[in-house]
C-alpha atoms as one frame of an Amber mdcrd trajectory, in Angstrom:
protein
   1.657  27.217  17.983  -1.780  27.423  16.795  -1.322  23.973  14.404   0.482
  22.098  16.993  -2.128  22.507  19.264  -4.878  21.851  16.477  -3.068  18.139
  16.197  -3.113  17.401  19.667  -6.948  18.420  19.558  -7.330  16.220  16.271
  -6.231  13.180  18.645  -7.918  14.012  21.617  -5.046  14.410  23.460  -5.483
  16.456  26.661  -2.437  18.903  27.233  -1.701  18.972  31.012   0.735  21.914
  30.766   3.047  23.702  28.297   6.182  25.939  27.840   6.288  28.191  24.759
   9.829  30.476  24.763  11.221  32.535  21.588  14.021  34.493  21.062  14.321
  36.134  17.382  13.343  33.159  14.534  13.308  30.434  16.564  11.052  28.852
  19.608  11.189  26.000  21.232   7.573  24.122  23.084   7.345  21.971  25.958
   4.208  20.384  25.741   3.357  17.696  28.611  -0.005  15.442  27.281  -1.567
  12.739  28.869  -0.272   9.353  27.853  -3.112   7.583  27.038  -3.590   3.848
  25.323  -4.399   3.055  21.908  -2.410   6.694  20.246  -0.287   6.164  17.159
   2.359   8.347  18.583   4.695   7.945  15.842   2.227   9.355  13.567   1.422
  12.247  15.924   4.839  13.079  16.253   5.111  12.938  12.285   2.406  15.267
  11.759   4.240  17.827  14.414   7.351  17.294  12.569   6.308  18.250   9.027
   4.508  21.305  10.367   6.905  23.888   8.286   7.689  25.264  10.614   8.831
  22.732  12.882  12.401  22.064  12.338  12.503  19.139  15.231  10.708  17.472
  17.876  11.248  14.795  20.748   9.117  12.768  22.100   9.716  11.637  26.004
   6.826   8.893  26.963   6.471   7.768  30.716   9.457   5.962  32.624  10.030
   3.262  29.330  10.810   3.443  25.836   7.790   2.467  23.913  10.207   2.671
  20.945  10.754   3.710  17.157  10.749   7.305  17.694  11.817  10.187  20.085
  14.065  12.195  17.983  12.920  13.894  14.962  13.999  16.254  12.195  11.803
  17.745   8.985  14.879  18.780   7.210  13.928  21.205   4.064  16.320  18.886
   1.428  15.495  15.453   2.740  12.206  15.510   4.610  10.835  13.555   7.489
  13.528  11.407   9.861  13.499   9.894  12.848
């Protein structure tokens, strides 16, 4: 949890509220940031993604698609995908 939120404070980002849940291995986050202009989010999403840890993440941003990403997987044989 600790290096996710590092990367949203790397950006700047301010995190309006968050959801952390576990049960055994695995946890899931629900992290709500402020959408603000001029953010790579693709790359943001890519550095959550290929925190080893992080098996997948998706983004949601605002009422429209701002496109080329939501869905992502760091997948131990193949890498980074979106």
């Amino acid at each position: 949890l600790a290096q996710i939120l590092a990367i949203f404070g790397d950006k700047n980002l301010n995190i309006l509220q968050q959801v952390n849940k576990s049960r055994g291995d695995v946890a899931y986050n629900v992290v709500d940031v402020e959408l603000v202009d001029g953010i790579d989010w693709p790359e943001v999403q890519k550095a959550l993604t290929t925190v080893p840890e992080v098996i997948s993440s998706r983004f949601i941003l605002g009422d429209t698609s701002l496109g080329g990403f939501g869905y992502a997987v760091n997948d131990p044989e193949h890498g980074y995908s979106v």
